[in-house]
ZAMARGU-4260 file (C-alpha; in steps of 0.2 Angstrom, whole numbers, plus 5000, padded with zeros to 4 digits):
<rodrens>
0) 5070/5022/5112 | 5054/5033/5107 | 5062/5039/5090 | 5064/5023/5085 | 5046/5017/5087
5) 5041/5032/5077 | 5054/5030/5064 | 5048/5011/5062 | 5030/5018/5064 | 5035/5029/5049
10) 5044/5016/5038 | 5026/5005/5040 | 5017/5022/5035 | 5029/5024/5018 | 5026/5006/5015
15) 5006/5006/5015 | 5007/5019/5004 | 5017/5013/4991 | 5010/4996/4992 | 4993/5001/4991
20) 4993/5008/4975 | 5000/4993/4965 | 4983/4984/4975 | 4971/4995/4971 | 4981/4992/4948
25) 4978/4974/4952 | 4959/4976/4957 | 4954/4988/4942 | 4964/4976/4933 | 4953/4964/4937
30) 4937/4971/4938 | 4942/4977/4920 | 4945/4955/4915 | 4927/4954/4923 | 4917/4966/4916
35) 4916/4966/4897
</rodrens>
């Protein structure tokens, strides 16, 4: 039972991190449209 949790808890973990960086392309992105 536990090691299930902590393997879910661990697949949320890898998720995050590979989703945050294609978030934080799309705001410089488009701070880069806004600013001149």
């Amino acid at each position: 039972m536990s090691r299930i949790i902590v393997e879910r808890i661990l697949n949320k973990e890898i998720a995050r991190m590979l989703v945050l960086p294609s978030h934080l392309h799309q705001l410089i992105s488009q701070t880069i449209n806004v600013v001149p």
